[in-house]
C-alpha positions in Angstrom: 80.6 141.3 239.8 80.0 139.6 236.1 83.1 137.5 237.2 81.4 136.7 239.9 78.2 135.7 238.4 80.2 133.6 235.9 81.8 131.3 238.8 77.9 130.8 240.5 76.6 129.8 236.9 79.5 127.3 236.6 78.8 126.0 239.9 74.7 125.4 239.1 75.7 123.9 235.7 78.6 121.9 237.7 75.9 120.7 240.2 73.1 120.2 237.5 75.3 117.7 235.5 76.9 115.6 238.8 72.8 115.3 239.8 72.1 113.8 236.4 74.9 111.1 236.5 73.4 110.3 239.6 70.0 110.0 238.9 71.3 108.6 235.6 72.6 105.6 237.9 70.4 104.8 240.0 67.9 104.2 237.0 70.0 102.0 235.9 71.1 100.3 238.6 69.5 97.2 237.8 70.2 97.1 234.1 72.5 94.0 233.5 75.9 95.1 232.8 75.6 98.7 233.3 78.9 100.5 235.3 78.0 103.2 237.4 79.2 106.8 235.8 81.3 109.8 237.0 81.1 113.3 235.8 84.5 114.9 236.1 84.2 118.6 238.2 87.2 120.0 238.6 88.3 123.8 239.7 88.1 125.8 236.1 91.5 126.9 235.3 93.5 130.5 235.5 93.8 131.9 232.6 93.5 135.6 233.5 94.5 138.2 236.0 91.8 137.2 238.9 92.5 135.9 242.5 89.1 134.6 243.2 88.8 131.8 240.3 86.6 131.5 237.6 84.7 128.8 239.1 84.6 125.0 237.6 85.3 122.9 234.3 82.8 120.5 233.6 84.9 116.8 231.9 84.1 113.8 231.2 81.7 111.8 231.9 83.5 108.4 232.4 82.9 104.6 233.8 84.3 103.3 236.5 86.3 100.5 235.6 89.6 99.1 236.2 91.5 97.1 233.7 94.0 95.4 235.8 90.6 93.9 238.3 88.6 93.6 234.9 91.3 91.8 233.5 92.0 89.3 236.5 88.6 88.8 237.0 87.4 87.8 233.2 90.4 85.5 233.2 89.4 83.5 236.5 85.6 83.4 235.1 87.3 81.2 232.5 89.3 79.1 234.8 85.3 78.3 236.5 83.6 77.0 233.7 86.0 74.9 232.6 85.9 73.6 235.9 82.1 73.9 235.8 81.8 72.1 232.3 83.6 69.3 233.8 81.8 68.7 237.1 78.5 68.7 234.9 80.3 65.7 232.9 81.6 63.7 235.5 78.6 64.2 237.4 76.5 62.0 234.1 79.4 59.8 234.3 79.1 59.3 237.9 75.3 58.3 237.3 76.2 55.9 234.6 77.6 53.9 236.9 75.8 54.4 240.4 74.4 51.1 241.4 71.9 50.1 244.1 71.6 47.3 246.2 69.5 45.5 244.2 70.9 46.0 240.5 73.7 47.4 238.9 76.8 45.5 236.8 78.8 44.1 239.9 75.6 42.2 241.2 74.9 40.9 237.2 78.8 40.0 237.7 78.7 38.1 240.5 74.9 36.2 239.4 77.3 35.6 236.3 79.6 33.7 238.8 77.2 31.9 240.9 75.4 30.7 237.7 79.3 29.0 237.2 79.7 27.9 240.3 76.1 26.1 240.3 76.8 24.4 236.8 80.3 23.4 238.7 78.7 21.3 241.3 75.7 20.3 238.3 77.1 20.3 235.0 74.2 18.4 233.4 71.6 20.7 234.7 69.9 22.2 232.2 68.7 24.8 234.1 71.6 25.7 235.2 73.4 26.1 231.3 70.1 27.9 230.8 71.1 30.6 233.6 74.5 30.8 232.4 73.6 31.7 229.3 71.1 34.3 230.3 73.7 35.6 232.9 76.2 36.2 230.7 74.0 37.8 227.8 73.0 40.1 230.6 77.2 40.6 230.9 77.7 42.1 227.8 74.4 43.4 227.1 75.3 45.9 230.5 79.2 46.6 229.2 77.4 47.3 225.9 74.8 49.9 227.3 78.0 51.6 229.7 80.0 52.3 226.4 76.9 53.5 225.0 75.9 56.0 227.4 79.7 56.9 227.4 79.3 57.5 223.5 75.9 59.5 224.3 78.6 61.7 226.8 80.7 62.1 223.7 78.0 62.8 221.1 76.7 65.4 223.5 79.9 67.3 224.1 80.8 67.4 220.3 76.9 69.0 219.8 77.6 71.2 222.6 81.1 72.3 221.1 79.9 72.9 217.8 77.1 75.2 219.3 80.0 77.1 221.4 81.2 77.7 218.0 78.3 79.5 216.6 77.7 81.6 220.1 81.8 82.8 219.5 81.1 83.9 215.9 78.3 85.6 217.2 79.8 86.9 220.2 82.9 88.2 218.1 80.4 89.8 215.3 78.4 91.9 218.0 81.9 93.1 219.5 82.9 94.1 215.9 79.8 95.9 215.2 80.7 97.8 218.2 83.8 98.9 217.7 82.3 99.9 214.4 80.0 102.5 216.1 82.7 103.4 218.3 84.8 104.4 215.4 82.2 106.6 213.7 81.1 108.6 217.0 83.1 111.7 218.0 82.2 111.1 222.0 82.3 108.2 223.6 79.3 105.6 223.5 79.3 104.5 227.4 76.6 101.9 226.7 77.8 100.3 223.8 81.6 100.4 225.8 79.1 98.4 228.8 77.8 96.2 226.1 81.1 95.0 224.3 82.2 94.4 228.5 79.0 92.0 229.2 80.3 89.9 225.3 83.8 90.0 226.7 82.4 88.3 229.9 80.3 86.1 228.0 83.3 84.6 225.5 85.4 84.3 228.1 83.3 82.2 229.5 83.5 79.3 226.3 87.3 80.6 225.9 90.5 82.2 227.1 90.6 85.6 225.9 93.0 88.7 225.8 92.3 92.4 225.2 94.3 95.0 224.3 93.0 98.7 223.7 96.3 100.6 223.2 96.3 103.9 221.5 92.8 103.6 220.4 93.5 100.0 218.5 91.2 97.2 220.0 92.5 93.9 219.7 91.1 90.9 221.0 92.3 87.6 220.9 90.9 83.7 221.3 94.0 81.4 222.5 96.5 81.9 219.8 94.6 83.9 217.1 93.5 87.7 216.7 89.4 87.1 216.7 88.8 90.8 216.4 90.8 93.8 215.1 88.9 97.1 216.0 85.7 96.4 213.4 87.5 93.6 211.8 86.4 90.2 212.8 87.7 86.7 212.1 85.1 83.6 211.5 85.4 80.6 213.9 84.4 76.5 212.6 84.1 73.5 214.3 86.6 71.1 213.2 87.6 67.2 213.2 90.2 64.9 213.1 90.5 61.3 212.5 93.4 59.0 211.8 92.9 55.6 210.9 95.2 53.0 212.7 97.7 51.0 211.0 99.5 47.8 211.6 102.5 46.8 210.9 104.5 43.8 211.6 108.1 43.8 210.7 109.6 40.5 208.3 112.6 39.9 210.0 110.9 39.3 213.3 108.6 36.1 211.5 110.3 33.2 211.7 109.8 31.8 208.5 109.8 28.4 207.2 112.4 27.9 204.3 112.0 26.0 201.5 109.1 24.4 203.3 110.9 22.2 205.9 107.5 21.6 208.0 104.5 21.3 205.6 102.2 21.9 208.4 103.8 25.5 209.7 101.5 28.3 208.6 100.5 31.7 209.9 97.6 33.1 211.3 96.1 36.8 211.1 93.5 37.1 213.6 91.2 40.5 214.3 89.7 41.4 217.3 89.4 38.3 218.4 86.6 37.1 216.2 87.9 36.4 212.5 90.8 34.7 211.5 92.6 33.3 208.5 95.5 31.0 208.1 98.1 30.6 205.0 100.3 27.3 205.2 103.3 26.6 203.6 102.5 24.0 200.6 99.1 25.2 199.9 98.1 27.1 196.7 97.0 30.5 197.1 95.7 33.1 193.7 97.9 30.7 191.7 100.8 30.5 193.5 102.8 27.6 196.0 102.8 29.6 199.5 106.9 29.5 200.7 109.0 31.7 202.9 109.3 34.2 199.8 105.6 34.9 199.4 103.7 33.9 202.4 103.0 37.4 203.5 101.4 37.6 199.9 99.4 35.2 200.3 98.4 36.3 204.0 97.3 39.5 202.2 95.4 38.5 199.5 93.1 36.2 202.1 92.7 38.7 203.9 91.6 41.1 201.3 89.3 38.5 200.0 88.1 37.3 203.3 84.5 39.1 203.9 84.2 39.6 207.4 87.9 41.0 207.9 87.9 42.9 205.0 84.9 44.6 205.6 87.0 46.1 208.7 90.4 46.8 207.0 93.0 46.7 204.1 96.5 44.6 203.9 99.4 45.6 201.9 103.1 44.7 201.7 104.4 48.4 202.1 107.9 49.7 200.5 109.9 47.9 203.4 109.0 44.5 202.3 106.1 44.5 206.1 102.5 43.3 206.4 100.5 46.9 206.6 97.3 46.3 207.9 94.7 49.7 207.7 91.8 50.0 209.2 89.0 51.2 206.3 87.4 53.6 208.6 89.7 56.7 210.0 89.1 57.3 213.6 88.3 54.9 217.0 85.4 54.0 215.3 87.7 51.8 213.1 89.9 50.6 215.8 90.6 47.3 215.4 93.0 44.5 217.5 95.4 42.2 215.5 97.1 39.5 216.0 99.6 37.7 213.9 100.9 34.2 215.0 103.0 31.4 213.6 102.5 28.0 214.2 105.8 26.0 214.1 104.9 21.8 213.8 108.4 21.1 215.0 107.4 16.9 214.8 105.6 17.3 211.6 102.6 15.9 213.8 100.2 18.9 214.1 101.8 19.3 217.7 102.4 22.6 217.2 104.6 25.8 219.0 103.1 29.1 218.6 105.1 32.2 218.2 102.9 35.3 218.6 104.2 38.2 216.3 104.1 41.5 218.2 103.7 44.5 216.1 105.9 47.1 215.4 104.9 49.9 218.0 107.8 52.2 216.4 106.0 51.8 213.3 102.6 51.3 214.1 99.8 54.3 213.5 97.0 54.3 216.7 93.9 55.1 215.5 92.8 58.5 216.4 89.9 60.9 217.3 89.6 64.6 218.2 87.2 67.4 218.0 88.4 71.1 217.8 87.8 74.9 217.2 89.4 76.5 214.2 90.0 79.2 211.9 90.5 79.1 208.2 92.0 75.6 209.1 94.0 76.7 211.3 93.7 74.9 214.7 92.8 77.4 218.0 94.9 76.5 221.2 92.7 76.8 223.9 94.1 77.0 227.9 91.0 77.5 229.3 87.3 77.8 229.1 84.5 75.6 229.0 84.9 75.0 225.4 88.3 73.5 226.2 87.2 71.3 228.5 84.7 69.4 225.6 87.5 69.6 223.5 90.1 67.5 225.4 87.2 65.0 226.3 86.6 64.7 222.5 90.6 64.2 221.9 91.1 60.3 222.2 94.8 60.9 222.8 94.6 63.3 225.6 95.9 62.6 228.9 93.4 64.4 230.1 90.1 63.0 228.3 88.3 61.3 231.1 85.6 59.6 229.0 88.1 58.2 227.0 89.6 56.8 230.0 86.6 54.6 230.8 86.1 53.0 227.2 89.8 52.0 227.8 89.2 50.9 231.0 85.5 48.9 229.7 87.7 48.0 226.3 90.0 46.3 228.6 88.0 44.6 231.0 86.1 42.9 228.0 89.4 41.6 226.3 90.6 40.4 229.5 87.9 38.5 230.1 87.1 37.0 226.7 91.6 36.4 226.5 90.8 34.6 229.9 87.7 32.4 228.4 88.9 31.4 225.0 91.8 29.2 226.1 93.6 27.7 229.3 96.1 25.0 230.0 96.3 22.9 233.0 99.7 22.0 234.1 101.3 18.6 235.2 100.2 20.3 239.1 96.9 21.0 238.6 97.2 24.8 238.0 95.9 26.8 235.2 97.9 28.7 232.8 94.5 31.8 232.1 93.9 33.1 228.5 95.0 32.5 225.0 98.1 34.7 225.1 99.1 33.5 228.8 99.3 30.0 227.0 100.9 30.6 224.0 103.5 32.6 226.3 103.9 30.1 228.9 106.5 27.1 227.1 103.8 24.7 227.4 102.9 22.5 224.3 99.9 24.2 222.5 98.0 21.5 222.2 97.9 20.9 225.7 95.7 24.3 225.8 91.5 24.0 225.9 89.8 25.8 223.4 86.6 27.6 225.1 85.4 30.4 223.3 82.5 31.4 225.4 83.5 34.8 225.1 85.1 36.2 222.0 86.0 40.3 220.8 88.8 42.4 222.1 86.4 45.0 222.7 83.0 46.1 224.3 82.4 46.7 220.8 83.1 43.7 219.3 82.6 41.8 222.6 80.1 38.5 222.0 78.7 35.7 223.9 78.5 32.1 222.1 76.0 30.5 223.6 77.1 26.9 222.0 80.0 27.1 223.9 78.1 26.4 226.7 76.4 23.0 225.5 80.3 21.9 224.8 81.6 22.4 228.4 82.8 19.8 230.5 83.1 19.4 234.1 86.8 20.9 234.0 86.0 23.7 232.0 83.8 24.5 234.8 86.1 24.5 237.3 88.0 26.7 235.4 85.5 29.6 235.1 84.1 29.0 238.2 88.1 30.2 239.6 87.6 33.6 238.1 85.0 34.3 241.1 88.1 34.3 243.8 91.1 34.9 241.5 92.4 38.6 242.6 95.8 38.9 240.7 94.3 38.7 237.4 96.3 41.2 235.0 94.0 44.0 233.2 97.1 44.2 230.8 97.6 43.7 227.0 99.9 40.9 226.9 97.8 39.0 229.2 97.8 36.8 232.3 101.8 36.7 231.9 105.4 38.4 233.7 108.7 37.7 232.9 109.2 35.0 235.5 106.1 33.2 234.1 105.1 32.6 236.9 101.3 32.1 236.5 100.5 31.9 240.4 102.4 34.8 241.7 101.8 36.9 239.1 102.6 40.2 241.1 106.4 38.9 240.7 107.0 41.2 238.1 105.9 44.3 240.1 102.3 44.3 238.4 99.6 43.8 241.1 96.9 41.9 239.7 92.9 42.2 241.3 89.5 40.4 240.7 87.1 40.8 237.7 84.6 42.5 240.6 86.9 44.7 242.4 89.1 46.0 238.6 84.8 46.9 237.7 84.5 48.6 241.2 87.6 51.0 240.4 85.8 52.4 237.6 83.2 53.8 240.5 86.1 54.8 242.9 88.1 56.7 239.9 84.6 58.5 239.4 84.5 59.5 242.9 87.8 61.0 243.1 87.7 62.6 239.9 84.7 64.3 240.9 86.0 64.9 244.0 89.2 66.4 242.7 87.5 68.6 240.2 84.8 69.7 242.7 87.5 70.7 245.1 89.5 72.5 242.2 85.6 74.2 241.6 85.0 75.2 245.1 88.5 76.8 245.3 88.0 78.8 241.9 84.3 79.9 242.5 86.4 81.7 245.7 89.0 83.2 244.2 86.6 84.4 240.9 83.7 85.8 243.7 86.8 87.9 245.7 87.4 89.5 242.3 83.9 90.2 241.6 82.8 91.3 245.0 86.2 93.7 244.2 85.0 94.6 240.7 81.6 95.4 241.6 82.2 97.2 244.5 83.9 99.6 241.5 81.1 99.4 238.7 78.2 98.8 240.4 76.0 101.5 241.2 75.4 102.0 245.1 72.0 103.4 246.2 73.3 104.6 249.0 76.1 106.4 247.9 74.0 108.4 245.2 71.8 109.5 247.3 74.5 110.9 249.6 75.4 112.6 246.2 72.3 113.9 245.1 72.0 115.4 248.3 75.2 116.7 247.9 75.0 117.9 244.6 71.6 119.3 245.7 73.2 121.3 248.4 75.9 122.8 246.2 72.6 124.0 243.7 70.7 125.9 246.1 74.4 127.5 247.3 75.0 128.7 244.1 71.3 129.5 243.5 71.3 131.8 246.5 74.5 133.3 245.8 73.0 134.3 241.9 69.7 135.6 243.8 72.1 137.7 245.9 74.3 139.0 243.1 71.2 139.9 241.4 69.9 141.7 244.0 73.2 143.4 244.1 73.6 144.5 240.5 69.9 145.7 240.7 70.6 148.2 243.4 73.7 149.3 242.0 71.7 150.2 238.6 69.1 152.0 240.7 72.2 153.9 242.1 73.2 154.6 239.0 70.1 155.8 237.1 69.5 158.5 240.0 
């Protein structure tokens, strides 16, 4: 009968502690990162003689969790907000360039080319040299503010990255601290195990994370690096890069003048379009008689001594004998466009034939900028996470920085059109031969070409308007600007309005399909669109699949009202059983002690 009365208090201590994990639940069922407990009841083990049982062993009290779901799901919640981070980008992008009906750069574009076509038909009219020059200030001055908002974009993300840095360190430093407490505890801590989840969610958010808790030893890494070690934490920075660009045109592909044959050959070093200087064979430079054997000398030292271009970079003759030209700031903010030609006066008349030297590309340094996360300087590869996607926006060489993609695509627009408005030829039938490398390009004599200048840079950067160019024009110069309006296979390329036929009509003969000035601006939008449309796509499709394995997870850890009340009753039940069933054996021993005592 003891026995007996052992197994009912088992059962009302069993019952006691499954009520409490569910009240305990339903408390906290609206506490933010809280899973939903389970008491362990199990039948008590044999470990005697008796048939009956000895009632029930009281466990555990554990979460419910699954580390396979847990797993999938953290993973895809790091897949979303790096698609997340980028739709919030392209979406400011997207506004940068929205236009209306009324304003917006393509109707400034094409006011630009009405003013032309006005001072076409009046090319005394004041007025109308007046409006050009307004209209094409207004050019710039729009390409300007685009590549500044698109540097805002940048400036943005890189203030955004480096506070993703300080939110990891203090992510990683709260997870540490837990583990700590972990380790000195002798039960398990099911609220500080719910808090370390809720920081795992929360990093894995910024970043791509794995766990590991085998045999007791908690591991977590960020991409490629162990971030925490049980109570051992590692200390995240933020990080930049930036190589300057270098220049470098090869000797042997110079076509030097020996032993001065043509006194009036020289070269020319020209940068970005706005500064230049020339060395000719003959004249005295730092001392010395410029020849073949030290022109490139004397190239360098005027440039080192010239104040505009050195102000913007460095020449040297490096080890191999080549003209090194490096930019004095490291990073795209020193980027810089060169240009080395030699003029050839094959009549000794100033009728020259230019020769533009190409540099080395083999040899050649880009310029290069890039934003990263690290660890005691050591670089952190990323595959996912919001934190990724600022970083390969802030990478000037990724394929996949989109901002970047835009300045190129600005950048080149602007040195298209001031290549196209420096310098044209007409030919013997009336057609033009467009831009300052077309022309050099295109076996016509050089001095058949028309010096404009009304634009000059190679850049939106270095991209200017010179408004005396105007006052110069004549009525053929005119009808040359005033053909960019309805020319569509102008070539948004480096070497210019050129192909390999040069064939400056047909210039899609070489497989490259030229557009208009309006329409190559216009891309820029539709680009926008379909990146955004892409990436919202991509969004849509992860939100679904990350929501499935929520809805899965939850329906594990969350508490259910319904399903605890079903328990407490259940649990209640089982109490008043086992409540009766001691009433009755007390009832029972009592009589049998009043039997006995007779």
């Amino acid at each position: 009968m003891l026995n007996t009365l052992h197994v009912v208090e088992s059962g009302l201590i069993g019952a006691r502690v499954g009520a409490q994990t569910s009240t305990n639940n339903t408390a906290n069922e609206n506490v933010a990162g809280y899973v939903k407990r389970t008491t362990q009841i199990n039948e008590a083990a044999q470990t005697d003689s008796r048939l009956t049982g000895r009632g029930v062993s009281i466990g555990d009290t554990i979460r419910n969790t699954n580390d396979f779901i847990y797993k999938n799901y953290v993973g895809e919640t790091t897949s979303l907000s790096y698609y997340e981070e980028l739709s919030t980008m392209l979406g400011s992008i997207e506004n940068m360039f929205q236009e209306t009906d009324d304003s917006g750069f393509s109707k400034d574009l094409d006011a630009y080319f009405q003013s032309l076509e006005n001072l076409k038909s009046n090319p005394q009219n004041v007025t109308y040299q007046e409006d050009l020059k307004t209209r094409a200030s207004i050019i710039v001055d729009d390409m300007k503010t685009l590549y500044t908002s698109l540097n805002n974009e940048e400036a943005k993300l890189k203030s955004d990255l480096k506070a993703d840095v300080r939110d990891i360190n203090r992510i990683v430093q709260n997870i540490a601290n837990i583990n700590e407490h972990l380790g000195k505890s002798n039960t398990p801590q099911l609220t500080l195990l719910d808090k370390r989840d809720a920081l795992e969610k929360e990093l894995a958010s910024l970043v791509d994370i794995t766990v590991s808790k085998d045999f007791g030893d908690y591991q977590l890494k960020i991409g490629n690096v162990t971030a925490v070690r049980n109570d051992n934490v590692r200390e995240f920075s933020y990080g930049e890069a930036n190589t300057a660009q270098i220049d470098r045109f090869v000797t042997a592909d110079i076509p030097l003048n020996p032993s001065g044959a043509n006194p009036n050959d020289k070269l020319v070093y020209e940068i970005n379009n706005l500064f230049s200087v020339e060395v000719k064979y003959g004249e005295t430079v730092d001392g010395n008689v410029v020849d073949e054997t030290n022109i490139l000398d004397a190239v360098v030292y005027k440039i080192n001594n010239d104040p505009d271009i050195s102000n913007l970079v460095t020449a040297t003759i490096n080890a191999s004998g080549n003209l090194e030209i490096v930019s004095n700031k490291a990073g795209m903010n020193g980027e810089f466009d060169s240009a080395l030609k030699h003029f050839t006066d094959t009549n000794s008349n100033n009728a020259y034939e230019v020769a533009l030297i190409n540099k080395s590309e083999r040899q050649s340094v880009e310029a290069k900028s890039e934003s990263f996360i690290k660890s005691y300087d050591e670089k952190i590869t990323l595959s996912n996470g919001s934190a990724l996607a600022k970083i390969e926006n802030l990478d000037s060489s990724s394929s996949h920085n989109i901002i970047q993609n835009f300045k190129d695509s600005l950048d080149t627009f602007a040195a298209t059109l001031a290549d196209m408005s420096k310098q044209y030829i007409v030919k013997n039938d009336g057609n033009f031969v467009y831009g300052e490398k077309a022309s050099i390009n295109s076996g016509e004599s050089y001095n058949n070409g028309v010096t404009l200048g009304l634009f000059t840079g190679s850049s939106v950067k270095t991209l200017q308007f010179n408004n005396q160019a105007v006052n110069q024009m004549e009525q053929k110069d005119y009808d040359y600007l005033a053909s960019f309006s309805h020319k569509i296979d102008i070539l948004f390329k480096e070497d210019g309005q050129q192909n390999i036929n040069n064939n400056y009509e047909e210039l899609a003969a070489d497989g490259t399909i030229g557009t208009s000035f309006s329409k190559f601006f216009q891309s820029f939008q539709i680009d926008i669109a379909n990146f955004k449309a892409n990436n919202d796509f991509a969004y849509d499709t992860q939100q679904t699949v990350t929501q499935s394995l929520k809805n899965s997870y939850d329906k594990m850890v969350k508490v259910d009202p319904d399903e605890e009340m079903l328990n407490l009753m259940k649990f209640q039940a089982a109490y008043e059983a086992n409540a009766k069933l001691a009433t009755v054996l007390q009832d029972m021993i009592s009589t049998t002690l009043n039997m006995v005592s007779r």
